[in-house]
PAGUFI-45929 format. One record per residue (C-alpha): x, y, z; residue number from 1; residue in three letters. Coordinates in steps of 0.25 Angstrom, whole numbers, plus 5000, padded with zeros to 4 digits. Layout:
<<X; Y; Z>; NUM; 'Ala'>,
...
end
This chain:
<<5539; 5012; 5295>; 1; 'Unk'>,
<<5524; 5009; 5299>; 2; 'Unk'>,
<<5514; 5020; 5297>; 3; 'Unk'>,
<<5510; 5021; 5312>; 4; 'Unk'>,
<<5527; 5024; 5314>; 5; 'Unk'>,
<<5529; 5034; 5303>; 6; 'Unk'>,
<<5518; 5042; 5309>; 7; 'Unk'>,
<<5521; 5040; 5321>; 8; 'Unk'>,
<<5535; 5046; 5318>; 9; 'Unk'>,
<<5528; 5057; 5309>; 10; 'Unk'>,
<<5520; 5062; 5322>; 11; 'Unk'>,
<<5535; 5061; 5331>; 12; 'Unk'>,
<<5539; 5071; 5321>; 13; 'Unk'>,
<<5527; 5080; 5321>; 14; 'Unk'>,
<<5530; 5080; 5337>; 15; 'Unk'>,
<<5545; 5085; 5334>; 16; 'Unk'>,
<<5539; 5095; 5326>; 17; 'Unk'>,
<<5531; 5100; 5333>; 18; 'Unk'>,
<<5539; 5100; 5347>; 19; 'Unk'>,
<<5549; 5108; 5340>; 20; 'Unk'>,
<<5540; 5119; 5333>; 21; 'Unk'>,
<<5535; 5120; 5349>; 22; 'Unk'>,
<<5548; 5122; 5353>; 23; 'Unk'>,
<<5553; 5138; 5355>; 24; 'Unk'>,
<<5563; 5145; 5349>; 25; 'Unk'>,
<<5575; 5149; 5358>; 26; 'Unk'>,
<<5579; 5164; 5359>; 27; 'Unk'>,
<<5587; 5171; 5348>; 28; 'Unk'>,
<<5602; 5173; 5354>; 29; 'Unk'>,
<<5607; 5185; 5355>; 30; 'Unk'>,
<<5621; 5187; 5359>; 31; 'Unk'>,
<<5629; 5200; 5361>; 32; 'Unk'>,
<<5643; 5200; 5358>; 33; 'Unk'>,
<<5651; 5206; 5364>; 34; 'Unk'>,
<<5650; 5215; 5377>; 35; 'Unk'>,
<<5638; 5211; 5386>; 36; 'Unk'>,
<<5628; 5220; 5384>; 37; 'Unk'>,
<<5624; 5228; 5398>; 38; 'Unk'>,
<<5611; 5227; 5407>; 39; 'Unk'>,
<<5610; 5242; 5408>; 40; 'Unk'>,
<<5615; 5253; 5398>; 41; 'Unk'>,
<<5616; 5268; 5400>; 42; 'Unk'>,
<<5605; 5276; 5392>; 43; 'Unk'>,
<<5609; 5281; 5380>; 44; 'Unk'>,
<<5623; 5273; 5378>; 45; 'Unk'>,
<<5626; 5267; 5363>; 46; 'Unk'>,
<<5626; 5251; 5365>; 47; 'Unk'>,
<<5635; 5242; 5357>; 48; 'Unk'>,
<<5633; 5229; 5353>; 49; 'Unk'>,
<<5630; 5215; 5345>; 50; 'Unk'>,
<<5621; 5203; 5345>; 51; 'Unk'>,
<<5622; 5191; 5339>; 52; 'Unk'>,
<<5610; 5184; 5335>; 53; 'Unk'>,
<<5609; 5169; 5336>; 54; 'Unk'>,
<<5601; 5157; 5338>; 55; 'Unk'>,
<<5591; 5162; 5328>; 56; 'Unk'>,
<<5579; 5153; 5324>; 57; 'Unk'>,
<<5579; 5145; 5310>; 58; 'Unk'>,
<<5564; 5152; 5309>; 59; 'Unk'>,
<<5569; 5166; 5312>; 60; 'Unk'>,
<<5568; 5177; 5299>; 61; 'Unk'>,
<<5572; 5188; 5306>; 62; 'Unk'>,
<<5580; 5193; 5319>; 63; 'Unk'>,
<<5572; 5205; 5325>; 64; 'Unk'>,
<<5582; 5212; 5336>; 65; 'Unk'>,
<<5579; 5225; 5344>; 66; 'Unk'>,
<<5583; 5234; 5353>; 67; 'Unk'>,
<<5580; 5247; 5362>; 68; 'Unk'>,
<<5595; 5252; 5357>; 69; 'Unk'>,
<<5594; 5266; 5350>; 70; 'Unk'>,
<<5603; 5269; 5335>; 71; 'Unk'>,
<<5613; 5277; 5337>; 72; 'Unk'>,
<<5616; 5285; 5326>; 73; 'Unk'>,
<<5632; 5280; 5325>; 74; 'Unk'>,
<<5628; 5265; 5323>; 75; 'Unk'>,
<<5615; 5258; 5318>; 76; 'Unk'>,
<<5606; 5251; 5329>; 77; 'Unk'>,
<<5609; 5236; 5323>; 78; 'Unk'>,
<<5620; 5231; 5313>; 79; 'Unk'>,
<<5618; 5218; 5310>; 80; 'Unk'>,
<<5632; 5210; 5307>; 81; 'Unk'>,
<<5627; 5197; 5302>; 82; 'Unk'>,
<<5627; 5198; 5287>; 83; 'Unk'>,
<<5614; 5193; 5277>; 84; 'Unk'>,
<<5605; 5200; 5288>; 85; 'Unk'>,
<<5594; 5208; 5282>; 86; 'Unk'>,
<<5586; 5221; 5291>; 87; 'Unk'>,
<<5573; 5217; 5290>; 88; 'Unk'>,
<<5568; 5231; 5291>; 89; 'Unk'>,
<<5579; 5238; 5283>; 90; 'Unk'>,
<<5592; 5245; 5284>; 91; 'Unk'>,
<<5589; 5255; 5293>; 92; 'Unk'>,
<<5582; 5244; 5304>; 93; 'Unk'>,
<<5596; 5245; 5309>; 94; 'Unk'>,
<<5593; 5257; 5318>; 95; 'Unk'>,
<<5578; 5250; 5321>; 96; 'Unk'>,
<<5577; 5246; 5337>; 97; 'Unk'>,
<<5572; 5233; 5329>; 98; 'Unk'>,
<<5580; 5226; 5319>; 99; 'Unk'>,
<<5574; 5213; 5311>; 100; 'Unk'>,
<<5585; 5204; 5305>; 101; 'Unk'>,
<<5582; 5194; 5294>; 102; 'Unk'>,
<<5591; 5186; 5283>; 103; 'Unk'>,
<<5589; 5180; 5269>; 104; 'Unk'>,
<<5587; 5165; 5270>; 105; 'Unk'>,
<<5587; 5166; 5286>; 106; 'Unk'>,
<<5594; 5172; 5296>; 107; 'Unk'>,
<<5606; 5168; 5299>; 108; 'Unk'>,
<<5613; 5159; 5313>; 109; 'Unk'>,
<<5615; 5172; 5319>; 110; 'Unk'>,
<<5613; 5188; 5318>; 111; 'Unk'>,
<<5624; 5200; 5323>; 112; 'Unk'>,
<<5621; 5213; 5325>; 113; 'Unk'>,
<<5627; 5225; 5333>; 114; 'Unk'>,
<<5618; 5234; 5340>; 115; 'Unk'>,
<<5623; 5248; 5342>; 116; 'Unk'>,
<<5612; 5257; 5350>; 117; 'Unk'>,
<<5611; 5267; 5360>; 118; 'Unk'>,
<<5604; 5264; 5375>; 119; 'Unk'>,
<<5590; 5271; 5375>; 120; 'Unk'>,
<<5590; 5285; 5383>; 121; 'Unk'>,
<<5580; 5285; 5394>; 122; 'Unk'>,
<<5581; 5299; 5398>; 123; 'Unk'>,
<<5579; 5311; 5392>; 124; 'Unk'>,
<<5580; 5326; 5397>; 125; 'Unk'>,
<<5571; 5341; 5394>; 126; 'Unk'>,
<<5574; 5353; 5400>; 127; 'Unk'>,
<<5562; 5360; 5405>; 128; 'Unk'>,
<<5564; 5377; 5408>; 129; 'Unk'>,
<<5579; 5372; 5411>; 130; 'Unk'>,
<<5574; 5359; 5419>; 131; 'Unk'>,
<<5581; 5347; 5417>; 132; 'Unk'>,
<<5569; 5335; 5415>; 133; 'Unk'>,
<<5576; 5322; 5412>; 134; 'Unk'>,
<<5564; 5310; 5407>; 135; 'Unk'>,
<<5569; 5295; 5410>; 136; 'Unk'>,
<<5562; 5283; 5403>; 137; 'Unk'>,
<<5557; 5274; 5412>; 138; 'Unk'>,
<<5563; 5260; 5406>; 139; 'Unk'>,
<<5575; 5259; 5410>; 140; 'Unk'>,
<<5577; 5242; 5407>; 141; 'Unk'>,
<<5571; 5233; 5395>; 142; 'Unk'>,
<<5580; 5240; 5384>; 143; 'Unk'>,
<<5583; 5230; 5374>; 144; 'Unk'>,
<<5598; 5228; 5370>; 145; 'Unk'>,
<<5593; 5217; 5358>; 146; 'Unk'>,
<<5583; 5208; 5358>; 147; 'Unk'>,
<<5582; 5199; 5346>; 148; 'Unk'>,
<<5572; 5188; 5342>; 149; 'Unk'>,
<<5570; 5181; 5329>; 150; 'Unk'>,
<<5556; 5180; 5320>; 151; 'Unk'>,
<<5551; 5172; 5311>; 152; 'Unk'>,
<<5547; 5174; 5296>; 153; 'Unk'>,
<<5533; 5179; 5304>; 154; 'Unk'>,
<<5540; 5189; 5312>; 155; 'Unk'>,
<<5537; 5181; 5325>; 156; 'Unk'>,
<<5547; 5178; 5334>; 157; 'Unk'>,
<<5554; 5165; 5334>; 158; 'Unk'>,
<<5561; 5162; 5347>; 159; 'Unk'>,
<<5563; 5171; 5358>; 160; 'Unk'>,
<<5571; 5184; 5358>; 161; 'Unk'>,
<<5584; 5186; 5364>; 162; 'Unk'>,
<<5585; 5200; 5373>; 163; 'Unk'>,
<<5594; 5209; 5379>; 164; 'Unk'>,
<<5591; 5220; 5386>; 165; 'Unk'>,
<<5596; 5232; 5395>; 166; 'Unk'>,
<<5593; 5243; 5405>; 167; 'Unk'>,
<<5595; 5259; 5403>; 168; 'Unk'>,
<<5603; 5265; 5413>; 169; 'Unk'>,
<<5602; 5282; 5415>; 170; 'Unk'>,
<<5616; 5286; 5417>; 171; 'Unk'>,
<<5617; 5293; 5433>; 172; 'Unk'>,
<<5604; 5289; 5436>; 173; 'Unk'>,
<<5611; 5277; 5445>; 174; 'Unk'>,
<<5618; 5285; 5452>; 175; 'Unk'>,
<<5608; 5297; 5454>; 176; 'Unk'>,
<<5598; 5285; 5461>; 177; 'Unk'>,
<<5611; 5282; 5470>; 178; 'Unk'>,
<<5611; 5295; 5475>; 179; 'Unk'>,
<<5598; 5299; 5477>; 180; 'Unk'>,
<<5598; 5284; 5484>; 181; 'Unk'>,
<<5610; 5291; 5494>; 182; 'Unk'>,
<<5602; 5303; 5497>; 183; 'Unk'>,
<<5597; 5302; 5510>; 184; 'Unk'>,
<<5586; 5314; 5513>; 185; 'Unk'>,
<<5573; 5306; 5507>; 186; 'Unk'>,
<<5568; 5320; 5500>; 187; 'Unk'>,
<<5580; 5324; 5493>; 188; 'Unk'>,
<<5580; 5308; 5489>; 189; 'Unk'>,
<<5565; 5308; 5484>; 190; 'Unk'>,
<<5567; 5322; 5477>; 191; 'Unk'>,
<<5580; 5318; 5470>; 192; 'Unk'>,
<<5572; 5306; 5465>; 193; 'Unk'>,
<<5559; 5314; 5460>; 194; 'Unk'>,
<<5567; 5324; 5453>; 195; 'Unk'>,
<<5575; 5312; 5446>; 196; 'Unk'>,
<<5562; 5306; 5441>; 197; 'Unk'>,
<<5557; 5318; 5437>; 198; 'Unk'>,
<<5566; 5319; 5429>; 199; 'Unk'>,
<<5575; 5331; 5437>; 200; 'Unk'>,
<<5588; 5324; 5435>; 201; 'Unk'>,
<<5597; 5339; 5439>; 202; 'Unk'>,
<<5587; 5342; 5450>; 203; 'Unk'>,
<<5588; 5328; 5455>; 204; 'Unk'>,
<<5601; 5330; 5455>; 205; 'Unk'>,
<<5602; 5341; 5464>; 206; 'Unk'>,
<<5594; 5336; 5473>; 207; 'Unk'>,
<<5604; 5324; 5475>; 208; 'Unk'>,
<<5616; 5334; 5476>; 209; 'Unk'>,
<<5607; 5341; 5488>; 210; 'Unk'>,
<<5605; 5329; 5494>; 211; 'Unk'>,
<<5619; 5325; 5495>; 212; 'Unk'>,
<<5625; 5337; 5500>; 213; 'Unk'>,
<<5630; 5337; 5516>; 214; 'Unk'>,
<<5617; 5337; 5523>; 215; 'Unk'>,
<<5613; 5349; 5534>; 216; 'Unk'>,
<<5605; 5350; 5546>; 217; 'Unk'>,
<<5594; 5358; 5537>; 218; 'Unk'>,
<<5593; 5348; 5526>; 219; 'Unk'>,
<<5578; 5345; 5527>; 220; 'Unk'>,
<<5574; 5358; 5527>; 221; 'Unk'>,
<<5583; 5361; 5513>; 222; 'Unk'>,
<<5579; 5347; 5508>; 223; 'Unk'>,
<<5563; 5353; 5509>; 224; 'Unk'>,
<<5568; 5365; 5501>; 225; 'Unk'>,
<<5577; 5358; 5491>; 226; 'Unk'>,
<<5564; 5349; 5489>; 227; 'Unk'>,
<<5553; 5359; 5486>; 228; 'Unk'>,
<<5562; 5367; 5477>; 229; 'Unk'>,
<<5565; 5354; 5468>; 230; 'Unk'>,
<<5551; 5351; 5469>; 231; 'Unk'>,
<<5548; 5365; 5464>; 232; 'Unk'>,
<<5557; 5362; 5452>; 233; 'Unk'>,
<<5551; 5349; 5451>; 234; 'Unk'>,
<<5538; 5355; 5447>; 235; 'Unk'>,
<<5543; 5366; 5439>; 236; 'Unk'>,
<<5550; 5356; 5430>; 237; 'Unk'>,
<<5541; 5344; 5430>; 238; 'Unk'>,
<<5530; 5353; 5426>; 239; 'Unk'>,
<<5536; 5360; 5414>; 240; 'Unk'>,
<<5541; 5348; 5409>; 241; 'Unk'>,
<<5527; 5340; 5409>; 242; 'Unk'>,
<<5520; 5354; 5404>; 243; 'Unk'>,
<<5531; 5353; 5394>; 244; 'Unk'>,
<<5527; 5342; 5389>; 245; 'Unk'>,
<<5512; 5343; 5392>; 246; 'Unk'>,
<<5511; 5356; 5383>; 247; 'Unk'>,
<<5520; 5349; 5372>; 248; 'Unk'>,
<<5510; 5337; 5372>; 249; 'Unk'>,
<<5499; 5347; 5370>; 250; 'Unk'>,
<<5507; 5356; 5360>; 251; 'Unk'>,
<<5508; 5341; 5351>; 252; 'Unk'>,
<<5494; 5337; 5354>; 253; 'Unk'>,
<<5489; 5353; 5350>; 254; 'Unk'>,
<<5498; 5350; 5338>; 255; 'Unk'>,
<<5492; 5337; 5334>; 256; 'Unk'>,
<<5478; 5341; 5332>; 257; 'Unk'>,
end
């Protein structure tokens, strides 16, 4: 073979090479066996299920899943059924929202783990001098089911990640927006929605039960009074909650220094 044609093939080769480093990695599989996995979930119900990792690149060192799931104290967040796998972070990393997977002389074709974890809660609820305040998170799609992705021995990702995720559902509040949808006097409709957003989920509540009572000739007239005394309550309530919290902000900020 002539000089001119080896290095002819020598640079052919470089080409290859270099094409293939230029080529991305695909996404890491992740498959859950088993039932499908819902678009929406109920807040605060216990979610079961398992993933099977697959399709992990030959440059991969670790596996780093993660999840908005919450332990639960009967089961541990992950349990990985794969054997020779190795918790990069320890033992207890089980019950991590972030788990980092590796294995002596190379990870494996594919990875199992079960996932056991509880939906997050978005409400919460305070009783202020015997008022009922309920406080609702604002996010209520985005949460992460998994999402996996594979890294090198740099820690930077190789590939793309593989994602599932879910919305959280507040049990009744479907159905509450259905009725207040049905009501037809504008100011009960307005004043049931305030109160709900406020947080006034009982007063809200009577408001709608008002609202779909038998109407009678007098009803704007009661519909004013109704109004201004749940306005009045509205105030009262509002106004010791946030001082609740403003004098407790103080009390910690006093404390502090």
């Amino acid at each position: 073979m002539s000089i001119n044609s080896r290095a002819s093939l020598w640079i052919f080769a470089l080409i290859v090479s270099v094409m293939l480093l230029c080529i991305p990695a695909s996404a890491v599989n992740a498959d859950v066996t088993g039932e499908k996995l819902l678009n929406s979930q109920d807040e605060g119900v216990v979610v079961n299920y398992q993933v099977v990792v697959s399709g992990i690149p030959k440059q991969a060192s670790v596996i780093e899943m993660n999840t908005d799931l919450i332990p639960v104290s009967e089961n541990t967040l992950w349990t990985v059924e794969t054997e020779g796998i190795t918790l990069v972070d320890g033992d207890n990393s089980v019950n991590n929202q972030i788990l980092r997977l590796s294995a002596e002389g190379g990870l494996p074709e594919s990875v199992k783990v079960s996932v056991s974890g509880r939906v997050p809660v978005l409400t919460s609820i305070e009783v202020v001098d015997g008022v009922v305040v309920t406080t609702r998170q604002t996010q209520k799609t985005g949460y992460i089911y998994y999402s996996v992705k594979a890294l090198d021995a740099n820690g930077n990702m190789v590939g793309q990640a593989s994602t599932e995720t879910f919305s959280v559902t507040i049990p009744g509040e479907a159905q509450f927006m259905s009725r207040v949808n049905a009501i037809t006097d504008t100011n009960l409709r307005v004043l049931a929605q305030d109160l709900y957003s406020k947080g006034l989920t009982d007063e809200a509540n009577e408001v709608l039960k008002y609202a779909e009572l038998p109407k009678e000739s007098t009803m704007p007239f009661m519909t004013a009074i109704i109004i201004g005394i749940v306005l009045l309550v509205i105030g009262f309530a509002v106004g010791m909650f946030l001082g609740g919290i403003r004098a407790k902000n103080m009390q910690d900020y006093q404390s502090e220094y």
